[in-house]
Each structure stands twice: as C-alpha cells, then as structure tokens.
DSSP file (Angstrom, degrees, kcal/mol; ACC not computed):
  #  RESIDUE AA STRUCTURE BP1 BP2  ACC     N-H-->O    O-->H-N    N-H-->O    O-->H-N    TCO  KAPPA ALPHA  PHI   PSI    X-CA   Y-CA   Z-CA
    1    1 A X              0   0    0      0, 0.0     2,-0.3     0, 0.0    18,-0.2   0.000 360.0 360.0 360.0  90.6   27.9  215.3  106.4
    2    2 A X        -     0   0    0     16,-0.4    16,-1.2    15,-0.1     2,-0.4  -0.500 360.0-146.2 -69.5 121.4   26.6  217.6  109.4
    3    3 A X  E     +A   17   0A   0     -2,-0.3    14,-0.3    14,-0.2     3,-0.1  -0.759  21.6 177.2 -93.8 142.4   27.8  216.6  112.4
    4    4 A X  E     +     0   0A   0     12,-2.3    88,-2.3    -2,-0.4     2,-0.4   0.610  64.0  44.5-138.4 -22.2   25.0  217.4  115.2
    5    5 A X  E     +Ab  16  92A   0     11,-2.0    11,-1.0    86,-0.2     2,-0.5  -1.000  49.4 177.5-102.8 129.7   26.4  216.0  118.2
    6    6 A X  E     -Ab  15  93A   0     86,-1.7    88,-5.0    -2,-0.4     2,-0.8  -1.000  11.2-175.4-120.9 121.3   30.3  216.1  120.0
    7    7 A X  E     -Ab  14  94A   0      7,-0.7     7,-1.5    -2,-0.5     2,-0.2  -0.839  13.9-169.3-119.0  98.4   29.9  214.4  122.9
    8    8 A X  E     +Ab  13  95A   0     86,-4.2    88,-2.0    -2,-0.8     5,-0.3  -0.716  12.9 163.9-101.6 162.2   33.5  215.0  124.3
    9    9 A X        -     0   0    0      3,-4.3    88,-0.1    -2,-0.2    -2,-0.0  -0.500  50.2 -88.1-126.4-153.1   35.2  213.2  127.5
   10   10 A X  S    S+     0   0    0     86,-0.2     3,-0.1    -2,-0.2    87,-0.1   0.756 127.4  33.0 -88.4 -35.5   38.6  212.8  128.9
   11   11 A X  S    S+     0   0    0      1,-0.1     2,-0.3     0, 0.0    -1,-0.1   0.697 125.7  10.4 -97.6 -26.5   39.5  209.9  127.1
   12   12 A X        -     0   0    0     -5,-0.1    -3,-4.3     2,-0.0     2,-0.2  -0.926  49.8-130.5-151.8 167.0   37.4  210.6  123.5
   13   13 A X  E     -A    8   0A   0     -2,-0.3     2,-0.6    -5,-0.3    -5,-0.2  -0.835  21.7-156.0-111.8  80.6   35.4  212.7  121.1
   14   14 A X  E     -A    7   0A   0     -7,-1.5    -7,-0.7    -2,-0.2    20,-0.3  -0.686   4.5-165.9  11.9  37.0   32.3  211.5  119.7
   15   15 A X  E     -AC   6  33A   0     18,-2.0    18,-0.6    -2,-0.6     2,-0.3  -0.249   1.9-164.3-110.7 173.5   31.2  212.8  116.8
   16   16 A X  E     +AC   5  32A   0    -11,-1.0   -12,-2.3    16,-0.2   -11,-2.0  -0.855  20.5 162.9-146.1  97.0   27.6  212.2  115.7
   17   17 A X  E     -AC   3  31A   0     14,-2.6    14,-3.8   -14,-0.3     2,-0.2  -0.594  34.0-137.7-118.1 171.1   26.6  212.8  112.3
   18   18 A X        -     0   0    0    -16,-1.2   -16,-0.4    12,-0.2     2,-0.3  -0.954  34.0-117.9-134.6 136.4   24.1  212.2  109.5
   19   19 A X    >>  -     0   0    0     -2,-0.2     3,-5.7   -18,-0.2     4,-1.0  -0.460  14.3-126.5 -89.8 158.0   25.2  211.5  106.0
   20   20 A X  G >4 S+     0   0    0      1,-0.3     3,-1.3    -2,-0.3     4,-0.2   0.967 117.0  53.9 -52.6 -37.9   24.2  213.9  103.1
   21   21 A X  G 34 S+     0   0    0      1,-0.3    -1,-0.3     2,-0.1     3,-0.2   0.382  89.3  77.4 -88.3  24.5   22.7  210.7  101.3
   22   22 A X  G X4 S+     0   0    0     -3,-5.7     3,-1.9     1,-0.1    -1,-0.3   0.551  71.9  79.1 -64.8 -22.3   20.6  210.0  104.6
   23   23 A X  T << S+     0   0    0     -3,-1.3    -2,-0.1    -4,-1.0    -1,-0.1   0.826  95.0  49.8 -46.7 -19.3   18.2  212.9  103.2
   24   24 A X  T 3  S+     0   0    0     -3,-0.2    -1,-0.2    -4,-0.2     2,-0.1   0.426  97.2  87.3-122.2  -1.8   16.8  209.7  100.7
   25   25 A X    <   -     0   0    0     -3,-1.9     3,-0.1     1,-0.2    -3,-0.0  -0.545  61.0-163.2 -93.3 175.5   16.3  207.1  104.2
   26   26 A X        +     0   0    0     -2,-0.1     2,-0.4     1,-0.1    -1,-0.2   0.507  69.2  75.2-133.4 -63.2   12.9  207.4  106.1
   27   27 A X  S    S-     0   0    0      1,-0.1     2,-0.7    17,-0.0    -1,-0.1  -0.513  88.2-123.3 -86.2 140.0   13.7  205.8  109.3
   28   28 A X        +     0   0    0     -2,-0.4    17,-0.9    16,-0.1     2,-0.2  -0.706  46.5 141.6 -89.6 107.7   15.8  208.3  111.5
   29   29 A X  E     -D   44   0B   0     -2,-0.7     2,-0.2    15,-0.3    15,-0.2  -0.812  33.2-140.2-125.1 153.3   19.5  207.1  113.0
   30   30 A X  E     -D   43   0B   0     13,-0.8    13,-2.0    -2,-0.2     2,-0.5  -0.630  14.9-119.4-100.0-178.2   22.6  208.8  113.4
   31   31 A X  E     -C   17   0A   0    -14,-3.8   -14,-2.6    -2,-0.2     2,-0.3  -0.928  23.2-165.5-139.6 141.1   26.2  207.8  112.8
   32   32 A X  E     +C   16   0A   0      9,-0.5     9,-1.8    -2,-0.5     2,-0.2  -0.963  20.9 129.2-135.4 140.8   28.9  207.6  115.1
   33   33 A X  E     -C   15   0A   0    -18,-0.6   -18,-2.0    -2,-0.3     2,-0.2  -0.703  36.6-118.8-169.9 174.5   32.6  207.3  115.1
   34   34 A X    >   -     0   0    0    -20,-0.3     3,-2.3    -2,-0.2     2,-0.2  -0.566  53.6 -65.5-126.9 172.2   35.9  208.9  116.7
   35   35 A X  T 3  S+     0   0    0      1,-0.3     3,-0.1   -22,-0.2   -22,-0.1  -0.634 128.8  23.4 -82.0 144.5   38.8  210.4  115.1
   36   36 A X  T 3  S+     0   0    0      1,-0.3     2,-1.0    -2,-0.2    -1,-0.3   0.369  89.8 136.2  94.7  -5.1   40.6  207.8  113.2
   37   37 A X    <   -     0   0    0     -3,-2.3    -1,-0.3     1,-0.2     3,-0.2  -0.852  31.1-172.6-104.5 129.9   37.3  205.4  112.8
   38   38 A X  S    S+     0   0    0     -2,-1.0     2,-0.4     1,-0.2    -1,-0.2   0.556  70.6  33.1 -54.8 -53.1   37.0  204.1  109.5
   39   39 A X  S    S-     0   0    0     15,-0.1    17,-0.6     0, 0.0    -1,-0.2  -0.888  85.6-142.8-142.6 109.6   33.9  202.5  109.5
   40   40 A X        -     0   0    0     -2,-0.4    15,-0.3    15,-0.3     2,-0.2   0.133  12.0-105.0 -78.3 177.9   31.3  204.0  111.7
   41   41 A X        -     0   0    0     -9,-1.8     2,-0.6    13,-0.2    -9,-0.5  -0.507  24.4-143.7-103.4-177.9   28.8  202.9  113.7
   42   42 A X  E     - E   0  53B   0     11,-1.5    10,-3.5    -2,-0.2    11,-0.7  -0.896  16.1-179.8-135.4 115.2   24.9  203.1  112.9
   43   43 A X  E     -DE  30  51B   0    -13,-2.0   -13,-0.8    -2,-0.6     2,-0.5  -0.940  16.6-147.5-113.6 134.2   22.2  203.8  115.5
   44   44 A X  E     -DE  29  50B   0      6,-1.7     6,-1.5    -2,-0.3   -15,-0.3  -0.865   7.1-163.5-103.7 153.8   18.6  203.9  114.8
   45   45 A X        +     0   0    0    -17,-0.9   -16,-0.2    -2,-0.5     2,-0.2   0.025  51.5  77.1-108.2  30.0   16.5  206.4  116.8
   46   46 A X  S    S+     0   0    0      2,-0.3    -1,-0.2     4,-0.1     4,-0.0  -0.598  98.7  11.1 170.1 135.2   13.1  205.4  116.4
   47   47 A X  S    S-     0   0    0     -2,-0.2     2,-0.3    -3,-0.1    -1,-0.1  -0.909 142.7 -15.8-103.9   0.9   11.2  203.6  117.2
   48   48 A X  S    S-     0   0    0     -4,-0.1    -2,-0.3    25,-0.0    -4,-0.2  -0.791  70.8 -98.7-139.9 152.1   14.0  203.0  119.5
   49   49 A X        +     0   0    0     -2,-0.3     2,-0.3    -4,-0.1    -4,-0.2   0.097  58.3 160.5 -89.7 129.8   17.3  203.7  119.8
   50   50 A X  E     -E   44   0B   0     -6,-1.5    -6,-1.7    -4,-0.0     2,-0.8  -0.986  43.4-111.6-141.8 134.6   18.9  200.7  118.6
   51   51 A X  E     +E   43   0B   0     -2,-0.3    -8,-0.2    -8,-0.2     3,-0.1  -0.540  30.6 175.9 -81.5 127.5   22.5  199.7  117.2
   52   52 A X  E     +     0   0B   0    -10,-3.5     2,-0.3    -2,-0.8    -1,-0.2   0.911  69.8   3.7 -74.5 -74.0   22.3  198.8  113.4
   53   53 A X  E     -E   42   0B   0    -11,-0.7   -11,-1.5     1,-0.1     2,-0.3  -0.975  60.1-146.8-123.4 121.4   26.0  198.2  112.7
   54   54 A X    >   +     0   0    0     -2,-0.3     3,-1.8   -13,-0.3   -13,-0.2   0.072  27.9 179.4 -81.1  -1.8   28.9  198.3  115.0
   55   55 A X  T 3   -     0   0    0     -2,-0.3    -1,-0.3   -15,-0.3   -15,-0.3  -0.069  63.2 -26.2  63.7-147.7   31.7  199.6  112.9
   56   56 A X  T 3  S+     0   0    0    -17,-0.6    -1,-0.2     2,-0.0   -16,-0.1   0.337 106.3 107.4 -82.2 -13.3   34.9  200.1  114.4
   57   57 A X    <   -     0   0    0     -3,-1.8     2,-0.1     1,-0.2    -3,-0.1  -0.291  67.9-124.8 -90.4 148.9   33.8  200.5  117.6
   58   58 A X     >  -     0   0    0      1,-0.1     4,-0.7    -2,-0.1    -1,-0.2  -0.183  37.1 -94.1 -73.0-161.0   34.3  197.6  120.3
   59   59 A X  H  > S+     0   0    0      1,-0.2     4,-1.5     2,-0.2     3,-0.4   0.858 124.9  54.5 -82.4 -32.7   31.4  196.1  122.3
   60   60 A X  H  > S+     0   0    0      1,-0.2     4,-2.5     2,-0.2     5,-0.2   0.969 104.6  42.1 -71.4 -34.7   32.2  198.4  124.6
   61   61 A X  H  > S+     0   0    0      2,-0.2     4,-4.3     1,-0.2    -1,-0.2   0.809 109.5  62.8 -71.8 -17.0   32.2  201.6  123.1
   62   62 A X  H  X S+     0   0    0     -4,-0.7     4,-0.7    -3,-0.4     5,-0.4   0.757 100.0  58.4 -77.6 -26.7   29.0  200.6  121.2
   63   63 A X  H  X S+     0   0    0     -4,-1.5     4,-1.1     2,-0.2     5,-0.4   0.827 106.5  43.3 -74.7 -37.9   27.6  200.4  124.3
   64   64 A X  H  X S+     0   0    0     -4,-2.5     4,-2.5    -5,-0.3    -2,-0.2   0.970 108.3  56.0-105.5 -21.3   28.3  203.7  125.2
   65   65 A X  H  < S+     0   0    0     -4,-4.3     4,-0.4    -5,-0.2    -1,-0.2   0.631 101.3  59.9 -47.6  -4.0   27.4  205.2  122.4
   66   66 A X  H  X S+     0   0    0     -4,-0.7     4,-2.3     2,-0.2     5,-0.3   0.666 106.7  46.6 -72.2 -52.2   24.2  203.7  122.6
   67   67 A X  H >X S+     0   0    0     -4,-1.1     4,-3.1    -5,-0.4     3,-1.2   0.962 102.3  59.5 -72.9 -55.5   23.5  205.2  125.6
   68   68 A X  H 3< S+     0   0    0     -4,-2.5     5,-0.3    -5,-0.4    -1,-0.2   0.946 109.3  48.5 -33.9 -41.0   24.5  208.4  124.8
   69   69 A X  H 34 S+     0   0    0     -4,-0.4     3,-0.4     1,-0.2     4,-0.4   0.627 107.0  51.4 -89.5  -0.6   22.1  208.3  122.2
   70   70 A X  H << S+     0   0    0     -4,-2.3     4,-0.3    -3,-1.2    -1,-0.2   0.763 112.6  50.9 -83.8 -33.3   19.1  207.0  124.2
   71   71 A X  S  < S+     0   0    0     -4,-3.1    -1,-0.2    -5,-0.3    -2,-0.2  -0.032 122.1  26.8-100.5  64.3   19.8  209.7  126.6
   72   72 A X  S >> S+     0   0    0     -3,-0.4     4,-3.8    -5,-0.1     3,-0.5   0.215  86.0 123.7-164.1 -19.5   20.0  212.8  123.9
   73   73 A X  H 3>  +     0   0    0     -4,-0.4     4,-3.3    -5,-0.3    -2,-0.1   0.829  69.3  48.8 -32.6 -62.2   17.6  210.7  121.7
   74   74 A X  H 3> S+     0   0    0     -4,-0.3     4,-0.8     2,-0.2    -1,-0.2   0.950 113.5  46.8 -46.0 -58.4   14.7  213.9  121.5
   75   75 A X  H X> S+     0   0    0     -3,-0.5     4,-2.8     1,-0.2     3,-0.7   0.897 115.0  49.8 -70.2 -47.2   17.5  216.7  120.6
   76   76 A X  H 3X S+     0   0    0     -4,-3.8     4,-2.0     1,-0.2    -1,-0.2   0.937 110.2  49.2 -64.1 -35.3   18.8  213.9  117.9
   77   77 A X  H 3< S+     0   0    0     -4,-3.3    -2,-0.2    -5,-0.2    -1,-0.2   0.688 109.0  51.9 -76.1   3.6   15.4  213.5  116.7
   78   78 A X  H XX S+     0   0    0     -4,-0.8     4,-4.1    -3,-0.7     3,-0.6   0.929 110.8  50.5 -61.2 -44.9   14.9  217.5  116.3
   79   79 A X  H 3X S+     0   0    0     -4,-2.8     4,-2.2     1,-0.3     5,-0.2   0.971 109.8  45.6 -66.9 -34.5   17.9  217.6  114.4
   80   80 A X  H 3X S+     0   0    0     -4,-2.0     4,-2.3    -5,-0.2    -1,-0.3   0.821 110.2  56.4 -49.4 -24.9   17.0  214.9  112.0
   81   81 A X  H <> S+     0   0    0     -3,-0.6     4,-1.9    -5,-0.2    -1,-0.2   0.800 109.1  43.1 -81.2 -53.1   13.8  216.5  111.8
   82   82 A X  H >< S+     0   0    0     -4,-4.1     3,-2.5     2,-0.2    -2,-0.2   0.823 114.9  54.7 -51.3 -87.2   15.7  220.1  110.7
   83   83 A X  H >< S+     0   0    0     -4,-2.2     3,-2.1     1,-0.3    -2,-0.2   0.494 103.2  53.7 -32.3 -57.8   17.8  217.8  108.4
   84   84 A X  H 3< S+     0   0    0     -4,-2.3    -1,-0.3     1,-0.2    -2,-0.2   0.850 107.2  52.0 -36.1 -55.5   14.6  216.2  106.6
   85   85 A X  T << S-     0   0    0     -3,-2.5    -1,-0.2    -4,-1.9    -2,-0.2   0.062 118.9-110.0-104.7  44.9   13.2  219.7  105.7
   86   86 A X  S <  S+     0   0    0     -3,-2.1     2,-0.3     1,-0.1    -3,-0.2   0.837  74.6 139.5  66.9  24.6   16.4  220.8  104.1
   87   87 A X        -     0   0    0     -6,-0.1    -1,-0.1    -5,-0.1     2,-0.1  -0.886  61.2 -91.4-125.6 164.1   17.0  223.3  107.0
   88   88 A X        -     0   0    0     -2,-0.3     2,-0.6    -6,-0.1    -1,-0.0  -0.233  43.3-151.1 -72.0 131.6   20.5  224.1  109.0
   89   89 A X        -     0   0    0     -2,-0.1     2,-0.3    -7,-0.1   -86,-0.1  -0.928   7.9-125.4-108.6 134.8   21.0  221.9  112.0
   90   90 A X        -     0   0    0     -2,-0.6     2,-0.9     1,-0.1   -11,-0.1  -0.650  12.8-119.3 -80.2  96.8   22.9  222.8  115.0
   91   91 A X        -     0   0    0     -2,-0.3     2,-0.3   -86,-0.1   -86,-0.2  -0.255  19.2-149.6 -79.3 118.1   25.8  221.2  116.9
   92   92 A X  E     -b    5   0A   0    -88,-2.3   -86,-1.7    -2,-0.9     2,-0.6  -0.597   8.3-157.7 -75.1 132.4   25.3  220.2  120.1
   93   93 A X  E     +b    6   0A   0     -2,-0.3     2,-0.5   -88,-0.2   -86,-0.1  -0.847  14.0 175.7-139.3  95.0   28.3  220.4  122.3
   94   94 A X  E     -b    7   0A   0    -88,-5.0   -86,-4.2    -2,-0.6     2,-0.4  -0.904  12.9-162.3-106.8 143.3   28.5  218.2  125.5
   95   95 A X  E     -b    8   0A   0     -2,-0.5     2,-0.5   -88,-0.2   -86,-0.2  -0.755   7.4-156.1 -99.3  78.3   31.5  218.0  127.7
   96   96 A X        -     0   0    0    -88,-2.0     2,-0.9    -2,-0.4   -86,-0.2  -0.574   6.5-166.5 -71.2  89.5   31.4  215.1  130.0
   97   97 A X              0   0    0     -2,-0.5   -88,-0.1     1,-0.2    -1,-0.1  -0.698 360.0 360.0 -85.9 101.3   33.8  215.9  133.4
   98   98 A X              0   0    0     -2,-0.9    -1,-0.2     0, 0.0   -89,-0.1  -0.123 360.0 360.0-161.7 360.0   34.3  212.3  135.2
C-alpha cells in the first residue's frame, strides 16, 4: 500500500495512500487515515474530489481531508496515474506550520 501523500501539522499526520488491490478499480481516489485509524476514509478524485466513506474520521476531519485533497488533487492524480502503469510513485511530503 504506497503511501503518496503525508500531509503533516502540529496536531496530525495524514497519510494518503492507495491500496495494492486499487490497481483492479478504474475510477481514481485515495485513502486516508491517521495513526491509530482503523477504518479509513475514501476520497474519489475525479471527476471530483468527493468523500465516498468516512471511516474513522469525524465530520470534521473529513472535511479537512477533503480539502486537502481538492487542493493537491493534480499531484494525487499523477500519482495514481504512475500507480496504474505499474510504475514507482513518490511521496509527497507537506508540512503545514499554523
């Protein structure tokens, strides 16, 4: 499961992954969770970034992990795009200071 985003802040870590049995899904989402979530959450990113399932997450954190991914949304569909043709994908590493 390649994780392709850490989107870290003061208070959390992000992570943003795609699972290895996404290769077999057509339309392009990540998933996203914190250390210690159980059941993640499911975003799709096209044809626009939209929450599927909510997890673990409250409404609030689904909310900003929605936005994160609306604004990062191009660089998540490169990587998906890597991922799809079976090629190494890259993590991107944001730090968020507020």
């Amino acid at each position: 499961m390649p994780k392709i985003l850490l989107y870290i802040t003061a208070k959390v870590i992000w992570s943003f992954l795609f699972w290895n049995t996404d290769y077999n899904e057509k339309r392009a989402h990540v998933h996203v969770g914190k250390r210690s979530t159980e059941h993640l959450c499911k975003i799709w990113l096209e044809p626009v970034v939209e929450l599927d399932k909510q997890g673990d997450l409250t409404d609030a954190q689904a909310k900003e992990v929605l936005e994160i991914a609306k604004q990062y949304r191009e660089r998540l569909l490169s990587q998906w795009s890597l991922f799809k043709q079976g090629k190494p994908v890259r993590i991107i590493k944001v730090k968020k200071t507020k």
